[in-house]
DRENVOKOL-260980 format. One record per residue (C-alpha): residue in one letter; x, y, z. Coordinates in steps of 0.2 Angstrom, whole numbers, plus 2048, in hexadecimal, padded with zeros to 3 digits. Layout:
<recs>
[rec "A",[X,Y,Z]]
...
</recs>
This chain:
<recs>
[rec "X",[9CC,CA1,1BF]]
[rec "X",[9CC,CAF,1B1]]
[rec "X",[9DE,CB6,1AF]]
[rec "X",[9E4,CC6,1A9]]
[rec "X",[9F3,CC3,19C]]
[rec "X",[A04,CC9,1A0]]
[rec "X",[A05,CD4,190]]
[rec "X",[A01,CD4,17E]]
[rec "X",[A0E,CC9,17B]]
[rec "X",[A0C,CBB,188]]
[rec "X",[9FB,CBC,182]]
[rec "X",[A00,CB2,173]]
[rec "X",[A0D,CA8,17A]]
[rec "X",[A0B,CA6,18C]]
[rec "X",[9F8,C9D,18F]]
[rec "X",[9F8,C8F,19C]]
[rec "X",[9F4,C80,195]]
[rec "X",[9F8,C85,183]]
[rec "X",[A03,C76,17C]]
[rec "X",[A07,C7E,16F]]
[rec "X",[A11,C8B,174]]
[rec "X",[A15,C81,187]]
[rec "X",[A27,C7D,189]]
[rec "X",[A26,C75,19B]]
[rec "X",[A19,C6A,1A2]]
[rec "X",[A15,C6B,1B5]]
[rec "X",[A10,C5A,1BD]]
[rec "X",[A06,C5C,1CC]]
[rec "X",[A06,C4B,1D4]]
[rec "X",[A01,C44,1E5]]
[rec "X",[A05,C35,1F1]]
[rec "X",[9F4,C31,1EC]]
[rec "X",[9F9,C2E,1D8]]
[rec "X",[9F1,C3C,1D3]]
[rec "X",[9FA,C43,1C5]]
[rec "X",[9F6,C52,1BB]]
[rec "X",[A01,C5C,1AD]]
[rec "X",[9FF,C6E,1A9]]
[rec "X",[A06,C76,19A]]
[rec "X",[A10,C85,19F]]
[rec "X",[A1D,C91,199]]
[rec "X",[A2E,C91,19F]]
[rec "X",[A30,CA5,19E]]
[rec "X",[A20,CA6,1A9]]
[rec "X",[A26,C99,1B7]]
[rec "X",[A38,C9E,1B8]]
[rec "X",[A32,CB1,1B9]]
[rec "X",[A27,CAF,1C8]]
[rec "X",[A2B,CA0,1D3]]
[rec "X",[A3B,C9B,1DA]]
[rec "X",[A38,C89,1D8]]
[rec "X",[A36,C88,1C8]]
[rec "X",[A46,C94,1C4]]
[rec "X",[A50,C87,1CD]]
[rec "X",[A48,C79,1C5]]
[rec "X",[A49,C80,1B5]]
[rec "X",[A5B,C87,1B8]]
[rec "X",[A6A,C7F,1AE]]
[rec "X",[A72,C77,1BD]]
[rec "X",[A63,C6F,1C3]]
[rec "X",[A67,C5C,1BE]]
[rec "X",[A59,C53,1BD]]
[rec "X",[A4F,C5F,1B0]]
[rec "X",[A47,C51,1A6]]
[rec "X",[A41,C52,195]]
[rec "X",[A30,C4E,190]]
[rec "X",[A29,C4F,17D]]
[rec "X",[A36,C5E,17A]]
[rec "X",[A30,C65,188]]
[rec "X",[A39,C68,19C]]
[rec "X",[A2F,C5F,1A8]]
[rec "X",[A2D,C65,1BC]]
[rec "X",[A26,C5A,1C7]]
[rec "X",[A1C,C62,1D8]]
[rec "X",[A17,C55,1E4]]
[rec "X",[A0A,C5D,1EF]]
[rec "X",[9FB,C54,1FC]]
[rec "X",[9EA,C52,1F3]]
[rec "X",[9E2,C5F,1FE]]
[rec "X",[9EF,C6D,1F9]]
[rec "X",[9EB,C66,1E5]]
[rec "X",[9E2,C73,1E1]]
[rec "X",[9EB,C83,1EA]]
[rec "X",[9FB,C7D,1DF]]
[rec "X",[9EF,C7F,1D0]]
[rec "X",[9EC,C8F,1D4]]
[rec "X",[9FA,C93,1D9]]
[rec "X",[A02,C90,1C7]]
[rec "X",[9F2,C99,1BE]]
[rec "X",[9F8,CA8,1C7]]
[rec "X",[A0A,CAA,1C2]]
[rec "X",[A01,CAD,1AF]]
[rec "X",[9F5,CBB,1B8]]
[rec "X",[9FC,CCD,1BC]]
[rec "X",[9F8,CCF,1CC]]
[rec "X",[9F8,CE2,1D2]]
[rec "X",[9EC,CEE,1DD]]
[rec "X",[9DF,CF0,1CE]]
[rec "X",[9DC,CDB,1D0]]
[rec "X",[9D2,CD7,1DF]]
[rec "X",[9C8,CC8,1DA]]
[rec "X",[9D4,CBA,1DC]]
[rec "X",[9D3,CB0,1E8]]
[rec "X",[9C0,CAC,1EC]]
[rec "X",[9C2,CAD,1FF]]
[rec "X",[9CE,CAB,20F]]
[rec "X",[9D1,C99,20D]]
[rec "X",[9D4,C98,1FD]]
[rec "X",[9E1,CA6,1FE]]
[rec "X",[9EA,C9F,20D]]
[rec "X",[9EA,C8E,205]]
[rec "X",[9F2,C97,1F4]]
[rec "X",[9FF,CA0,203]]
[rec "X",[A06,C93,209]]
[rec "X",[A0A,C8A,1F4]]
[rec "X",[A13,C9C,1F3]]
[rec "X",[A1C,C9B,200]]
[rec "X",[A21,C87,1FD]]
[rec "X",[A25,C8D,1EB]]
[rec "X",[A2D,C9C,1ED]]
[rec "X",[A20,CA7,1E2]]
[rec "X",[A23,CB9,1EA]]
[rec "X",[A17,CC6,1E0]]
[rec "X",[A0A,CB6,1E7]]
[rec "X",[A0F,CB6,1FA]]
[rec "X",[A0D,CCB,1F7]]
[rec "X",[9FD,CC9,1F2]]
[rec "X",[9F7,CBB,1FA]]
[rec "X",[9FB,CC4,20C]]
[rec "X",[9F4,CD5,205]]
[rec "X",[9E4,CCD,202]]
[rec "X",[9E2,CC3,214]]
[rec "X",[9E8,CD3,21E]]
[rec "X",[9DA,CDB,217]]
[rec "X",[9CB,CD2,216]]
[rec "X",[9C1,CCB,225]]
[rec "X",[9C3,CBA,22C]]
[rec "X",[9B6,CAE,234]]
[rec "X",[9BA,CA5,243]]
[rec "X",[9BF,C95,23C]]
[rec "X",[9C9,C9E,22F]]
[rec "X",[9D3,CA7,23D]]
[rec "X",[9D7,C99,246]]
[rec "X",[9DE,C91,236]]
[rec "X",[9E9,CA0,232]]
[rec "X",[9F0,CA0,244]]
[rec "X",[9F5,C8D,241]]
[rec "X",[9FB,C90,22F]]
[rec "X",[A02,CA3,22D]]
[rec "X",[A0E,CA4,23D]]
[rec "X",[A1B,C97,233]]
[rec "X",[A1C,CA0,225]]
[rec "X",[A28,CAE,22D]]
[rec "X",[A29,CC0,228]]
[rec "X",[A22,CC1,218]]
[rec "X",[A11,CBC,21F]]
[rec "X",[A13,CC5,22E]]
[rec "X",[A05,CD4,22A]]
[rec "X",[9F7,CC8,22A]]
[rec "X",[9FB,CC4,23C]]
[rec "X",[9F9,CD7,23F]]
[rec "X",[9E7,CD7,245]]
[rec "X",[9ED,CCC,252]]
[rec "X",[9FA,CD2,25A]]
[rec "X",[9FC,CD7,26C]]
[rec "X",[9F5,CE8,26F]]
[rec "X",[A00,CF3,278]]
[rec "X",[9F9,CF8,28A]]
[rec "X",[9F6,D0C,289]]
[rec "X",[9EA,D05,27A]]
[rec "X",[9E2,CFC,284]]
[rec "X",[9DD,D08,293]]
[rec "X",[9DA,D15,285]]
[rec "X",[9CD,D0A,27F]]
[rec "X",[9C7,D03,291]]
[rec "X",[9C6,D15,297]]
[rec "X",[9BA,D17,28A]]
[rec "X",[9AF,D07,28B]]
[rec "X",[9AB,D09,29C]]
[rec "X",[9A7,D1B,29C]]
[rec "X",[999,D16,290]]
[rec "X",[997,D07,298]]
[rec "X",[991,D12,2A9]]
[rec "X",[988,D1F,29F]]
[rec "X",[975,D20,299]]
[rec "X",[973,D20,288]]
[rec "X",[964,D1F,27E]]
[rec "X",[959,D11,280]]
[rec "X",[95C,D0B,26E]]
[rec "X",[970,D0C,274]]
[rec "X",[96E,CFD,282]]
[rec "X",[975,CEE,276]]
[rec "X",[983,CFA,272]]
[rec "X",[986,CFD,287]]
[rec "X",[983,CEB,289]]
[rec "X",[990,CE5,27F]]
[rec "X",[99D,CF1,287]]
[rec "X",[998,CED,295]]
[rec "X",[99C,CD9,291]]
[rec "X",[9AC,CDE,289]]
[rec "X",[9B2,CE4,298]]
[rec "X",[9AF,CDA,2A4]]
[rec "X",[9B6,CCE,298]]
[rec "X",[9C7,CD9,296]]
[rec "X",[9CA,CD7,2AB]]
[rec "X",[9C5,CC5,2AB]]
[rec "X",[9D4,CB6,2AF]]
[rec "X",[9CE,CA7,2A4]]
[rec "X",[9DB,C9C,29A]]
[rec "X",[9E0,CAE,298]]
[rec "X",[9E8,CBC,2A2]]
[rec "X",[9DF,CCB,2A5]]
[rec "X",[9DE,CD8,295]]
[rec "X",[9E0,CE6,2A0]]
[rec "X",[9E9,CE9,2B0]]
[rec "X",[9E3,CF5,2BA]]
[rec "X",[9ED,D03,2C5]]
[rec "X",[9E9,D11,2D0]]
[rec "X",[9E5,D1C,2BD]]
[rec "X",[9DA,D0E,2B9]]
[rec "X",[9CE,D0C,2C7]]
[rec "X",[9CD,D1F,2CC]]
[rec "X",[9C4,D22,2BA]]
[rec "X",[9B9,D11,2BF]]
[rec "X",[9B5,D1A,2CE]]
[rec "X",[9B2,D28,2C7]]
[rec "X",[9A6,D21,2B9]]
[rec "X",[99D,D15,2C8]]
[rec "X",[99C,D28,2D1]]
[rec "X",[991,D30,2C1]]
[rec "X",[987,D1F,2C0]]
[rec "X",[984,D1F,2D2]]
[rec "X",[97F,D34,2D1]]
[rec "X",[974,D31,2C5]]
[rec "X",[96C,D21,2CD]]
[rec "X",[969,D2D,2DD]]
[rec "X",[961,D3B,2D4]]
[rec "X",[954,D2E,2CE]]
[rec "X",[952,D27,2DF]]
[rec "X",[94F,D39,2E9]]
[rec "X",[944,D3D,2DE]]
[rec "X",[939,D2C,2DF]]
[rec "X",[93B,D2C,2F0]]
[rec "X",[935,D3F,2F4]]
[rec "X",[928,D3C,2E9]]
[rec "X",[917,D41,2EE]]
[rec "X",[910,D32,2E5]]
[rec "X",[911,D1E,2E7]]
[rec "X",[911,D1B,2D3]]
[rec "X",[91E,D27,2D1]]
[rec "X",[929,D17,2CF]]
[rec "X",[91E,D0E,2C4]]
[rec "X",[91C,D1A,2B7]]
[rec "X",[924,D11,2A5]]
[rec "X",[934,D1C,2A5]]
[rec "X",[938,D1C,2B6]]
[rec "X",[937,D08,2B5]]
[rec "X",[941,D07,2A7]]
[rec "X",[94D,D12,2AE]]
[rec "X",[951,D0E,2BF]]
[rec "X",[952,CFE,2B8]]
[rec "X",[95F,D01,2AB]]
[rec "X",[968,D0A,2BD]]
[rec "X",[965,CF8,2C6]]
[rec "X",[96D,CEF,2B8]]
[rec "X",[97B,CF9,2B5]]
[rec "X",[97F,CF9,2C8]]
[rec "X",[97F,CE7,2C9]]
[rec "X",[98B,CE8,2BA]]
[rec "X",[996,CF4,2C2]]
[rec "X",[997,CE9,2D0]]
[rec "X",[9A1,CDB,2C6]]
[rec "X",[9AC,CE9,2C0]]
[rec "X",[9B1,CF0,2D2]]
[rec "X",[9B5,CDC,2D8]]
[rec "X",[9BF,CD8,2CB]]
[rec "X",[9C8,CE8,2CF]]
[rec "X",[9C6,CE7,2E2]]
[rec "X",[9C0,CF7,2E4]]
[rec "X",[9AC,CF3,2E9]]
[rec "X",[9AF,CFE,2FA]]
[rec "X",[9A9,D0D,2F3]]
[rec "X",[999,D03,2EB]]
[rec "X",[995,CFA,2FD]]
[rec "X",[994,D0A,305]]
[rec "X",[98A,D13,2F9]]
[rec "X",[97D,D07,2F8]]
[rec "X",[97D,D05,309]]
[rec "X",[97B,D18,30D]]
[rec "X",[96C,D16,2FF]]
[rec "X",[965,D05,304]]
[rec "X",[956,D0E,30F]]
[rec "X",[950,D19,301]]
[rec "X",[951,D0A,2F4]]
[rec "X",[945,CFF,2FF]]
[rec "X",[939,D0C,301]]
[rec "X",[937,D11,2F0]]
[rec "X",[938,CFD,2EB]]
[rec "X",[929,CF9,2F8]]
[rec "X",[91F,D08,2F0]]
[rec "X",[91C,CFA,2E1]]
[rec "X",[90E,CEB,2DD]]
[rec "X",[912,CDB,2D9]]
[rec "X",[912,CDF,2C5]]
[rec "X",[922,CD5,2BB]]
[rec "X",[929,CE4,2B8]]
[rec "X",[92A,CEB,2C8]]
[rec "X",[931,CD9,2CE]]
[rec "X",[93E,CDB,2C3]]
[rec "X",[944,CEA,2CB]]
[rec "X",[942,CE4,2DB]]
[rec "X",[94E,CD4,2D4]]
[rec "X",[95C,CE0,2D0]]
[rec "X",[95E,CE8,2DD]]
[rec "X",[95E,CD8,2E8]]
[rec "X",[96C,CD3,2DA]]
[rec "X",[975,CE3,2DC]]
[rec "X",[973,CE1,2F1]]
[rec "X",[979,CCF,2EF]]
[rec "X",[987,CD4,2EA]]
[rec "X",[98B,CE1,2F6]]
[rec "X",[988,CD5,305]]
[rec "X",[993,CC9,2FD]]
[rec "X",[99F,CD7,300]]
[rec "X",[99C,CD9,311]]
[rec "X",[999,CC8,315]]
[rec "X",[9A8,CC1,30D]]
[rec "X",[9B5,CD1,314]]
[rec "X",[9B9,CD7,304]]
[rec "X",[9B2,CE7,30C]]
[rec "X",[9B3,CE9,321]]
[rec "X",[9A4,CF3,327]]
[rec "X",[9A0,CF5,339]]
[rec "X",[994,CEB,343]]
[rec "X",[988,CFA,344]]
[rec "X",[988,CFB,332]]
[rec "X",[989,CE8,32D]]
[rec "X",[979,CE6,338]]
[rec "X",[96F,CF5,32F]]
[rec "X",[971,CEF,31F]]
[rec "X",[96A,CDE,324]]
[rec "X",[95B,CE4,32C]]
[rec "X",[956,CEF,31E]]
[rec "X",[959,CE0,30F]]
[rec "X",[954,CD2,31B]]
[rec "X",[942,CD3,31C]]
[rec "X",[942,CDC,309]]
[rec "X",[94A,CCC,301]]
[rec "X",[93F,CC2,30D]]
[rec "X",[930,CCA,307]]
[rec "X",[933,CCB,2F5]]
[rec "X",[93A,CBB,2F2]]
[rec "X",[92B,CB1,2F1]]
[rec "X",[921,CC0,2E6]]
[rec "X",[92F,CBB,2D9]]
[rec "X",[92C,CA8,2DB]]
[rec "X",[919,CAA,2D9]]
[rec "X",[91E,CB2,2C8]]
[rec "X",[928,CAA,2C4]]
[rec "X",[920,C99,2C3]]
[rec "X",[918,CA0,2B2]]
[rec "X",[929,C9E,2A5]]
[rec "X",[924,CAB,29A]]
[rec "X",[928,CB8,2AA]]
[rec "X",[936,CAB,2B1]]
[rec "X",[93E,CB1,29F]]
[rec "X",[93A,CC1,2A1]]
[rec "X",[944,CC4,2B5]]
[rec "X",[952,CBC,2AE]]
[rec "X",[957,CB6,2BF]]
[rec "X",[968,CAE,2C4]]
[rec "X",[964,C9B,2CC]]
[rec "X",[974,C9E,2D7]]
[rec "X",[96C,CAF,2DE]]
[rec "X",[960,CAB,2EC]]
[rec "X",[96E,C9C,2F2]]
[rec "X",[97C,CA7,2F2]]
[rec "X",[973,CB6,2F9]]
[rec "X",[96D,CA9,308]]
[rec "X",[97F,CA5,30D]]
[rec "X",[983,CB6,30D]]
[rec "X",[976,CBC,318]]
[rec "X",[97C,CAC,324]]
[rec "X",[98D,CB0,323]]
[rec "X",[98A,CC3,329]]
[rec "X",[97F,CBE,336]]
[rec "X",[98B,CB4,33D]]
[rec "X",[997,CBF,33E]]
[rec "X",[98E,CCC,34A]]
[rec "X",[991,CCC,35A]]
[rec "X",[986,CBD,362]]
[rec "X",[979,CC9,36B]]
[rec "X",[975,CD1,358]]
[rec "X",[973,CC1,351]]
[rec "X",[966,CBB,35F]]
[rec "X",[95D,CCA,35A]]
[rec "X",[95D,CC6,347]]
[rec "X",[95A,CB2,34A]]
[rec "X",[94B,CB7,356]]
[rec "X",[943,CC3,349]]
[rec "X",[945,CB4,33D]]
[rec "X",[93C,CA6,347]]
[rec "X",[92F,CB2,34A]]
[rec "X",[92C,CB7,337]]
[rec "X",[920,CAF,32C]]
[rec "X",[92D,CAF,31C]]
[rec "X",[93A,CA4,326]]
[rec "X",[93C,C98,318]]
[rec "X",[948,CA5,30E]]
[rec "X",[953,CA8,315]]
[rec "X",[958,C99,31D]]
[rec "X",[960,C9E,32B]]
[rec "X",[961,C8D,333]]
[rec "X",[973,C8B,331]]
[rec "X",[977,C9C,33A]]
[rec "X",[96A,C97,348]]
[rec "X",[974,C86,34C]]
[rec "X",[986,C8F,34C]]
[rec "X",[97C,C9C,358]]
[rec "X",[976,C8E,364]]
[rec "X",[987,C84,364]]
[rec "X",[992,C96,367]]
[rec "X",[987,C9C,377]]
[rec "X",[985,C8A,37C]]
[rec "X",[998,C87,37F]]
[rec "X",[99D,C9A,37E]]
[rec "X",[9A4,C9A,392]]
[rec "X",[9AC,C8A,390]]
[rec "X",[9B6,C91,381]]
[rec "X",[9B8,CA2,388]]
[rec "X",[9BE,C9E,398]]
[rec "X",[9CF,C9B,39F]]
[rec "X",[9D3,C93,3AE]]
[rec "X",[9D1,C9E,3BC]]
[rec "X",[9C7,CAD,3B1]]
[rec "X",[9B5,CA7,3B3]]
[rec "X",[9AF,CB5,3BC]]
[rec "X",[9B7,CC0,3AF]]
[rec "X",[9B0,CB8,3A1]]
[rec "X",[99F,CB8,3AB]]
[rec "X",[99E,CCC,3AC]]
[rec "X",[9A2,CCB,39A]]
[rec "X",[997,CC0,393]]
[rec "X",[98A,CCA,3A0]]
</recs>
């Protein structure tokens, strides 16, 4: 390591090393045997580190005398040799803003750190901390600093800063802003940006080993809503317009692919956001209110990968809005709950095995990017909705279903047996003694 002399003077007189001019020798020994002396001038040491101005004092007892010369013993571990070595190099060296280049990396420095701070060497600890506060850290670094650094009390607290707990109206300031871009339509060339926000906050409201980031009030999910709102009116602008169209390619063009399904995606997106935030009503009844005209436009299509793609999201994005309803995270009424089973039913029962056929090809299975729990989880769904209509509707839906040439998917075999073991034994369960005929006009 080149070093800078102290002064004219010292440049003389005070050179590591220099037995000439040394007057104490500094032996740096570990439990291994290791023992190495270094030359070093007394003025030098006692200036700039505490231990050595208590070693070196007049009532220290044990201040031996080698060869007309003090000797200090530092006992230090084999792996912190070096950083001791350095560490004494740097008490010859000025060490002030116009030096940068000392300490050839993170590790290094923190390694140099925690010598100063065992040695008491304060201009070193200044330094030292400077230098890690400002410089970027990789991940193994970090976590060696957060074992390290915390023990070395106040002195060494600015490194830390990075890390600290962020107070909370930071944090909204900068969620606010993340999911207002998040929701928006940037430029194309903008998407990994969006994606990326969009990540980071679903990570932020996420309960993993961690709490949630962020915990959302009434302030919070009003501006959610209102960004899902813009999404949604922008989303419904495109669709009018497909769907009034006076041509069945209208859909197909390139730009309107690519934008309705940049819309799809970032719906299914929203959706995650709304759950965690329990506030999906909204959504539910939105796409519900839209489910006809998105159908429609979806069946003017081919059987192209693209156009299957877009057909994927929005059997994603619906997924997730009869898990909703299916689930009672949102309580819709029976007219309604029937509806939007009868218009996704035979879509997703139609479409399903267009996907598969393409998907048996792996260069367009990469290309759909679809989920494996999707078609399981949206078949439970539909089961579970089924079976909570009233039992004439679901003899309806069940007999539409054994009629229909696509049966296979969805499986409805499960809501089919419940629906035989409930009307089978629905008067012995209903009635009570005495109320048979009351139960019969009912049932009638």
């Amino acid at each position: 390591m080149e070093m800078e002399p102290i002064d004219k003077e010292e440049n003389i007189a005070c050179v590591i090393g220099d037995r000439s001019s040394s007057d104490v020798v500094v032996r740096l020994r570990t439990q291994e045997g290791r023992d190495d002396w270094l030359y070093c001038h007394s003025e030098i040491l006692v200036k700039n580190c505490k231990y050595f101005a208590d070693r070196l004092s007049e009532n220290w007892p044990t201040c031996q005398i080698l060869d007309s010369r003090n000797c200090v013993d530092v006992y230090c571990q084999e792996s912190n040799f070096d950083y001791h070595v350095n560490l004494i190099r740097l008490l010859y060296i000025v060490i002030d803003d116009s030096v940068d280049d000392l300490w050839h990396g993170v590790r290094n420095a923190l390694g140099i750190l925690q010598v100063a701070v065992e040695l008491g060497c304060p201009q070193i600890i200044t330094a030292c901390v400077n230098y890690l506060e400002a410089v970027t850290w990789e991940e193994a670094e970090e976590e060696e600093i957060l074992k390290i650094v915390p023990r070395m009390g106040l002195p060494a607290e600015p490194i830390l800063a990075r890390l600290q707990p962020v107070n909370q109206s930071a944090i909204i300031n900068i969620f606010v802003s993340a999911i207002r871009f998040a929701t928006s339509s940037p430029p194309q060339q903008m998407n990994d940006l969006k994606s990326s926000a969009q990540e980071q906050l679903e990570y932020m409201l996420t309960e993993d080993d961690d709490a949630p980031l962020l915990t959302a009030d009434d302030n919070i999910k009003h501006e959610v809503k209102e960004c899902v709102n813009r999404l949604f009116s922008r989303f419904n602008d495109s669709l009018i317009a497909l769907y009034c169209g006076s041509t069945t390619e209208s859909l197909f063009e390139a730009g309107n692919i690519m934008l309705f399904q940049s819309y799809l995606a970032d719906l299914s997106w929203v959706c995650q956001i709304l759950t965690k935030l329990e506030i999906m009503r909204e959504f539910v009844e939105y796409w519900f209110d839209a489910s006809e005209k998105i159908v429609k436009v979806l069946e003017q299509g081919n059987s192209t990968t693209e156009v299957l793609e877009i057909k994927l999201r929005a059997i994603e994005v619906t997924s997730k809005v009869l898990e909703a309803i299916g689930y009672g995270t949102v309580v819709l009424p029976t007219a309604k709950r029937l509806k939007v089973l009868k218009v996704w039913l035979p879509f997703v029962r139609v479409t399903k095995p267009l996907i598969d056929s393409v998907t048996m090809d792996c260069v367009n299975a990469m290309l759909l990017k679809i989920d494996g729990e999707l078609w399981q989880s949206l078949e439970s769904t539909f089961v579970s909705i089924i079976l909570a209509l009233p039992s004439g509707d679901q003899a309806d839906v069940l007999t539409e279903w054994l009629d229909n040439e696509y049966m296979q998917y969805p499986d409805l075999t499960e809501a089919f047996e419940v629906w035989c073991y409930r009307s089978k034994v629905a008067k012995r369960r209903l009635s009570l003694p005495g109320d048979e005929h009351v139960m019969t006009m009912n049932m009638s």
